[in-house]
Residue, then its C-alpha position, 0 to 999 in steps of 0.5 A: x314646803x314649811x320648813x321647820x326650826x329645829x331644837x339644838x337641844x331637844x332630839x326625838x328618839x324614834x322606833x322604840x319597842x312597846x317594852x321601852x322603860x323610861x328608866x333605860x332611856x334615861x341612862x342610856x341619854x345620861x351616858x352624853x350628858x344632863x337631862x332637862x327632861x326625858x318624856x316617853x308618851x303612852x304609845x312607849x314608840x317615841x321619846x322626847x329628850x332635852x339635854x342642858x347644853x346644847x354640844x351634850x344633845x349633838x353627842x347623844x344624837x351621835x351616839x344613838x342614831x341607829x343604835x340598837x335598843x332591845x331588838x330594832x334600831x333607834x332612828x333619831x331627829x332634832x325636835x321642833x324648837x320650842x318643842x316644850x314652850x307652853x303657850x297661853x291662848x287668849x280669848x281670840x286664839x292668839x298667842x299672848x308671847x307678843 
């Protein structure tokens, strides 16, 4: 059992209609506070929302666990930490961060 380090920043916005707007996620977060970045992949099911402050993503993960959203409710966890770090691979597959 791998357990995984979680964001304090970062929450996943789970169970989201197809018809989801980013531009209704993006209000509907602001409400809790700054947006670092908001991404809604193609699938429109999930959504990545990076808050500035750390006490901002624990109110919007509050306030949006199993609030409704169009016609389902929102299901919410804490991303993986580092969920946006990119990381270079060298020519042996290994990270170059060290």
């Amino acid at each position: 059992n791998v357990k995984i380090a979680r964001s304090q920043h970062s929450i996943l916005i789970k169970n989201l209609p197809y018809e989801s707007e980013e531009s209704d996620l993006r209000e509907m977060c602001e409400k809790f506070g700054t947006l670092s970045q908001l991404v809604l992949p193609s699938t429109r099911t999930i959504a990545i929302a990076e808050f500035l402050e750390s006490n901002e993503a624990r109110r919007a993960f509050q306030g949006l666990a199993y609030k409704r959203y169009r016609h389902v409710p929102l299901y919410v966890e804490w991303a993986p930490k580092d969920i946006f770090k990119t990381s270079k691979k060298n020519e042996f597959g290994d990270d170059d961060d060290d």
